[in-house]
TORKOL-4160 file (C-alpha; in steps of 0.2 Angstrom, whole numbers, padded with zeros to 4 digits, m for minus):
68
<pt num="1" X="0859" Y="0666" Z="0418"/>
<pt num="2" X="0841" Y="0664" Z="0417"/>
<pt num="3" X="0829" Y="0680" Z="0413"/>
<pt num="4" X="0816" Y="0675" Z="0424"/>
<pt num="5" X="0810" Y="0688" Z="0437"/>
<pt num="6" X="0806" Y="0680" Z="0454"/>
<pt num="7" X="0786" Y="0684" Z="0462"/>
<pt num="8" X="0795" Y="0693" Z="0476"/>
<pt num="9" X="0802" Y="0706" Z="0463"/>
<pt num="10" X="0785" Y="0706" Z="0453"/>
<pt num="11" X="0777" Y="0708" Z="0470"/>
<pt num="12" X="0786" Y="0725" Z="0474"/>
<pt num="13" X="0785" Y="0733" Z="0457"/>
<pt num="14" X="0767" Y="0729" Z="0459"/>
<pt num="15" X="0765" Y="0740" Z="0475"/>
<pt num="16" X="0775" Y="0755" Z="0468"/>
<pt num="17" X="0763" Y="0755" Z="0453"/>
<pt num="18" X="0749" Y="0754" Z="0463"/>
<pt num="19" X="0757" Y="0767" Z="0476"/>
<pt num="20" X="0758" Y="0778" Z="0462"/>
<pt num="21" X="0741" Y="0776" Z="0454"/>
<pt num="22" X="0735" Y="0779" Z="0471"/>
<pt num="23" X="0728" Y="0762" Z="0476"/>
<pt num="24" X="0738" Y="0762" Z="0490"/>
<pt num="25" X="0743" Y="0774" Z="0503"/>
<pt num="26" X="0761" Y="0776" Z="0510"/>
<pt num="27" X="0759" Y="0766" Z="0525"/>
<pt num="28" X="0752" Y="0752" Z="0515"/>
<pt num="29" X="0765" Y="0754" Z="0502"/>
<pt num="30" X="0780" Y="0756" Z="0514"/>
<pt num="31" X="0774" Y="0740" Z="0524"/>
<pt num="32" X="0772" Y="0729" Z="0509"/>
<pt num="33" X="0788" Y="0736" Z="0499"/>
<pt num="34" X="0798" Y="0732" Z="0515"/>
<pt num="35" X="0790" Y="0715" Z="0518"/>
<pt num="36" X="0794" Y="0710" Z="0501"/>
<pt num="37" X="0814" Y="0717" Z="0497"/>
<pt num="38" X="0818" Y="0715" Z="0514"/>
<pt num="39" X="0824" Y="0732" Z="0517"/>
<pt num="40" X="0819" Y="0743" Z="0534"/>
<pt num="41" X="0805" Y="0755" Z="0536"/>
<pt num="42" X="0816" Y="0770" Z="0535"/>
<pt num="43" X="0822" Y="0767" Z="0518"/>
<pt num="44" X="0810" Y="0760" Z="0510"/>
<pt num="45" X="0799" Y="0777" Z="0516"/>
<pt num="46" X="0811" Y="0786" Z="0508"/>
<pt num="47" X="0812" Y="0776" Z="0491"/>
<pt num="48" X="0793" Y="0778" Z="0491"/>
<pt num="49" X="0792" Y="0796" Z="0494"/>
<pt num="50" X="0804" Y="0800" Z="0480"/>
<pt num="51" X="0791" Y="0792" Z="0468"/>
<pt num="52" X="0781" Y="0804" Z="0461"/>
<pt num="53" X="0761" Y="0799" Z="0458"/>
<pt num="54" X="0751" Y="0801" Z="0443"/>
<pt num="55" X="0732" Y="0803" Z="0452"/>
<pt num="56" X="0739" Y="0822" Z="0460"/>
<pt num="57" X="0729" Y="0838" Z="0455"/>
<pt num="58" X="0738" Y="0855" Z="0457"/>
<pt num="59" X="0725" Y="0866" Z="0468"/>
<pt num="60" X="0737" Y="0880" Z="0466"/>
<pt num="61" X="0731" Y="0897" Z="0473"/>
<pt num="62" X="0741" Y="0906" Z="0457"/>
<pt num="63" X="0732" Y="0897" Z="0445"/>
<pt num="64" X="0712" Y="0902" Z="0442"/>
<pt num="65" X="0711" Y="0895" Z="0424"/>
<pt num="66" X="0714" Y="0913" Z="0418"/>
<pt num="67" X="0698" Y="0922" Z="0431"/>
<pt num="68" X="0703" Y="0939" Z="0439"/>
């Protein structure tokens, strides 16, 4: 058993990290992502879209940082 990870799978952990930093957009990510695992468009989209991302700001109407 060897506990090498091939560049394939780096590859794609690559592009979900930089889809969720917000380097890349969806379209970019799902076409990368799919090129890489091999998997189709549809599900890949919707493995993406799951992922939450960390470079979201909540623009919320209810919250004025305490104004009234």
């Amino acid at each position: 058993m060897s506990d090498e990870i091939d560049t394939a799978t780096l590859a794609s952990i690559d592009v979900l990290i930089s889809y969720k930093n917000g380097s890349m957009s969806l379209d970019e990510a799902v076409n990368q992502f799919c090129y890489l695992t091999g998997l189709s468009k549809d599900i890949g989209a919707k493995f993406i879209r799951s992922m939450s991302r960390s470079n979201i700001i909540n623009l919320s109407c209810e919250d004025h940082g305490g104004l009234k």
